[in-house]
C-alpha positions as CSV (number, residue, x, y, z in Angstrom):
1,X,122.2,40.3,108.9
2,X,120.7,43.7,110.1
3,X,122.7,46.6,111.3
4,X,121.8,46.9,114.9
5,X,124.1,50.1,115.5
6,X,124.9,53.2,114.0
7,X,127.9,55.4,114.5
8,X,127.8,59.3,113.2
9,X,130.8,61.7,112.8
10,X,130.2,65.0,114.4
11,X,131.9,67.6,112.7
12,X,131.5,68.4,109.0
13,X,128.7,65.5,109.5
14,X,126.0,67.2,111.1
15,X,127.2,70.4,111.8
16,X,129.5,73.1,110.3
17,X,133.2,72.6,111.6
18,X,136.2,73.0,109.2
19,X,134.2,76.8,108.0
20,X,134.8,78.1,111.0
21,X,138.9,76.6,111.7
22,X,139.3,78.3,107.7
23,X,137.7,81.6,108.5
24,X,139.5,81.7,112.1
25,X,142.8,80.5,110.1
26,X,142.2,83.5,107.2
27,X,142.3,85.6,110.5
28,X,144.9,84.6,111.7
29,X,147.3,84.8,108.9
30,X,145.9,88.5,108.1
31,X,147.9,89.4,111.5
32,X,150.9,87.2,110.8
33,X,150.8,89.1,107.2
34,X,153.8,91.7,108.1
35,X,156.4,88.3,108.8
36,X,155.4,86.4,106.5
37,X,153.2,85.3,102.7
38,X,149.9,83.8,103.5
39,X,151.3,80.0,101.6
40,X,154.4,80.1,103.8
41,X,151.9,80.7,106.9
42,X,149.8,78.3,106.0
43,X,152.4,75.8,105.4
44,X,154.4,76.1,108.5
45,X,150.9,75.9,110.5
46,X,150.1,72.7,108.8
47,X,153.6,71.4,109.6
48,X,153.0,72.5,113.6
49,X,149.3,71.4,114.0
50,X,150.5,67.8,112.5
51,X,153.7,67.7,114.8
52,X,151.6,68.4,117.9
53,X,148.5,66.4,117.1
54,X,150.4,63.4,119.4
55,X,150.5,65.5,121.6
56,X,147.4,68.0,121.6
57,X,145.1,65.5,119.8
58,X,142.6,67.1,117.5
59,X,140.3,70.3,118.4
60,X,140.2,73.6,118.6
61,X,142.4,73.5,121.9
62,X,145.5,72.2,119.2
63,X,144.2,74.4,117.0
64,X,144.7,77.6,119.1
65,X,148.0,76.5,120.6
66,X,149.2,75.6,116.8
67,X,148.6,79.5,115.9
68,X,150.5,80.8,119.0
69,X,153.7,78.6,117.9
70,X,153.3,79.0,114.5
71,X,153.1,83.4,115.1
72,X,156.2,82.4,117.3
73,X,158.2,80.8,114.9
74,X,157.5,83.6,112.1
75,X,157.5,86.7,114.0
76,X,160.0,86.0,116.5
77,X,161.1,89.0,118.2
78,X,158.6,91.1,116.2
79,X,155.6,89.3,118.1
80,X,154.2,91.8,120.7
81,X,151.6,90.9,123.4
82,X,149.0,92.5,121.8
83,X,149.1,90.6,118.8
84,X,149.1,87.6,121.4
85,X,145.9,88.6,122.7
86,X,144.5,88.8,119.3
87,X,145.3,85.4,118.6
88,X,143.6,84.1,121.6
89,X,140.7,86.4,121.1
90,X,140.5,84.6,117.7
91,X,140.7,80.7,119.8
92,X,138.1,82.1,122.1
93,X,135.5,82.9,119.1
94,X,136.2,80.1,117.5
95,X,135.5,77.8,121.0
96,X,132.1,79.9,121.2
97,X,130.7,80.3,117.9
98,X,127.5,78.7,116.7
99,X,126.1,75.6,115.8
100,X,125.3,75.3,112.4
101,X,123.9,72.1,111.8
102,X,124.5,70.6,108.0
103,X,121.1,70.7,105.6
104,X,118.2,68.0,106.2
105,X,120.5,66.6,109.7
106,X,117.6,67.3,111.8
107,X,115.4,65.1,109.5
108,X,117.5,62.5,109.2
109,X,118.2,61.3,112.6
110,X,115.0,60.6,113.1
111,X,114.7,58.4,110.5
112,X,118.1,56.8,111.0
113,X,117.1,56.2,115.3
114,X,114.1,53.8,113.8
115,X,116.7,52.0,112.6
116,X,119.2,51.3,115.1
117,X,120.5,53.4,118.1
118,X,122.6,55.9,117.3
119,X,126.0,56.7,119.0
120,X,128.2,59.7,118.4
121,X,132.0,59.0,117.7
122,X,134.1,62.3,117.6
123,X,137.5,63.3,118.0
124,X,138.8,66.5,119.7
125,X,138.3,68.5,123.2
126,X,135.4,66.4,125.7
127,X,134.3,69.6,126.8
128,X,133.6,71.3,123.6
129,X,132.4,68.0,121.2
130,X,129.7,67.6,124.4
131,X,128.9,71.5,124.1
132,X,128.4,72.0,120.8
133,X,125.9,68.6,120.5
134,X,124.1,69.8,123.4
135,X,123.8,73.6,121.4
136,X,122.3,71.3,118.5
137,X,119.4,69.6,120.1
138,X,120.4,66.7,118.5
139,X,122.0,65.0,121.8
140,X,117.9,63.1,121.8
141,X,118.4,61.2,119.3
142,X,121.8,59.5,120.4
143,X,121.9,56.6,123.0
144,X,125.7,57.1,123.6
145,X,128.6,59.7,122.8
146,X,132.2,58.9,122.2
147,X,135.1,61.3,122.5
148,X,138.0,59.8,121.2
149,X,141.9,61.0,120.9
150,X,142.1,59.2,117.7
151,X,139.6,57.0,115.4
152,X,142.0,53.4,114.6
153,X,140.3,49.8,114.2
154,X,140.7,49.4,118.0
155,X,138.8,52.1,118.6
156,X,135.8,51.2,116.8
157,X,136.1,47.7,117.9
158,X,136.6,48.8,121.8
159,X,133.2,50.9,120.7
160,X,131.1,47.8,118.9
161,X,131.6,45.7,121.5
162,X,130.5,48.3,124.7
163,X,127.0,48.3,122.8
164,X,126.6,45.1,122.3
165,X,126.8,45.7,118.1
166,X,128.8,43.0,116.4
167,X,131.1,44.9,113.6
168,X,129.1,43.2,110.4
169,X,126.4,44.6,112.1
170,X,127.6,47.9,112.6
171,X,127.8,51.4,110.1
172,X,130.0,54.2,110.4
173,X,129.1,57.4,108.8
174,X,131.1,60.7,108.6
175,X,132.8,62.8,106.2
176,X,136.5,61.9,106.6
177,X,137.9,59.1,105.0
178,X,141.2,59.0,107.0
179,X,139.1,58.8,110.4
180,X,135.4,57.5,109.3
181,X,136.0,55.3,106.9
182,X,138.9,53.2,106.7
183,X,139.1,52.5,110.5
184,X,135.6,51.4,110.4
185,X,136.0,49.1,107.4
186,X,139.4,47.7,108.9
187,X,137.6,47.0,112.1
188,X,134.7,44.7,109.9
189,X,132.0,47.4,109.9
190,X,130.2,49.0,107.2
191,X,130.9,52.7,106.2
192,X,129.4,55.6,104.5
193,X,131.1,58.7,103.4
194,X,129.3,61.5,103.0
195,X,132.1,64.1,101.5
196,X,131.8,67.9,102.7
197,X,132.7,70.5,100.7
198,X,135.6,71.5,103.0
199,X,138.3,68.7,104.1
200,X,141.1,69.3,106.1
201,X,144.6,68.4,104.9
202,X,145.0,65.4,107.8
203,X,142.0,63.9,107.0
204,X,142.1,63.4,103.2
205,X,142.5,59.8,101.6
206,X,141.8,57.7,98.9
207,X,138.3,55.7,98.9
208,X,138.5,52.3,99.1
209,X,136.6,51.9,95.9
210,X,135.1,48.6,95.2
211,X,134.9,47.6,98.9
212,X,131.6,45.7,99.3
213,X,131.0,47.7,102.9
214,X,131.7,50.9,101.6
215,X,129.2,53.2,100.0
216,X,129.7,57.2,99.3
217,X,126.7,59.3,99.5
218,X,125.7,62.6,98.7
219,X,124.5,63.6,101.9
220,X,123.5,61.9,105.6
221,X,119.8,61.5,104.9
222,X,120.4,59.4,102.2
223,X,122.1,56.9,105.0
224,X,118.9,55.3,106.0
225,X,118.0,53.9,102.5
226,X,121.3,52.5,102.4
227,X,120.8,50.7,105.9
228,X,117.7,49.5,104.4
229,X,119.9,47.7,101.3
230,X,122.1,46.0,103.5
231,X,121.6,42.2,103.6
């Protein structure tokens, strides 16, 4: 049966993403450095971020307000407005930098819209996911976007079935195995990880090796031969 929709990842799948949260993170604990070691910075950040992603979903939005609670919670008294500014200053960088879309992205889409229509799928902020595709001049190639709070099986079913795509018929690609991959296979689709060299701690899991819908690949233009192997 042919695949008659295709679902990308957006961050850390066609553009640079988790660089700029570690370089903006590295920041961030340099200023924090007088409280606190950089591991027990990093580990009570990663215990806030994850306790407040029910709340603040995913993005750099959490992001920013998971460094102003985490410098709260080390510093205490010791944390002076200036060194509040600073950490804003570093959420406002991050919001603006740069897109830096991933090697041979561009080339692939192309080859991947002959095949079926594409449609974005990303988690985080609206505002900024729709920003930073419209910075890539990719937005072309993609018949629909989807911001989601969270990437389960109902999601990517509520998304199949608005185009029309039944899930056998359907491929996910991103880099995440938590978000891209299982979901997608759980919801009857096919799936392709394409690992970054980065991953961030809530999106790591184990591959579902041996799945017959499941394929890793080395990198997202080698998704359209794949499509092409699918019965």
């Amino acid at each position: 049966m042919p695949i008659t929709l295709i679902c990308l990842d957006a961050d850390d799948t066609l553009w640079h993403n988790e660089t700029w949260f570690r370089r903006t993170f590295g920041r961030f604990a340099e200023l924090l450095a007088p409280f606190a070691k950089a591991d027990d910075i990093q580990a009570r950040f990663d215990e806030i971020e994850h306790r407040n992603l029910a709340a603040y979903s995913y993005g750099a939005k959490g992001f920013i307000l998971a460094m102003l609670e985490t410098a709260v919670e080390i510093a205490g008294g010791g944390l002076t407005a200036e060194t509040i500014g600073e950490i804003l200053e570093l959420g406002r960088d991050m919001l603006a930098h740069p897109v830096e879309p991933l090697d041979g992205v561009a080339d692939a889409l192309p080859k991947l819209a002959e095949r079926g229509p594409l449609v974005l799928v990303s988690k985080g902020d609206l505002h900024h996911q729709e920003a930073k595709l419209a910075a890539s001049g990719f937005g072309a190639w993609f018949t629909g976007v989807e911001i989601v709070s969270d990437k389960r099986p109902e999601t990517y079913r509520r998304i199949f079935e608005r185009y029309g795509a039944a899930p056998d018929q359907t491929v996910m690609a991103g880099n995440s195995m938590r978000s891209d991959i299982l979901p997608a296979l759980e919801a009857g689709a096919w799936a392709a990880f394409v690992p970054f060299e980065l991953v961030w701690v809530h999106e790591a899991a184990d591959a579902p090796e041996g799945h017959e819908r499941f394929r890793e690949l080395e990198r997202l233009s080698d998704l359209a031969a794949w499509i092409d192997e699918i019965p």
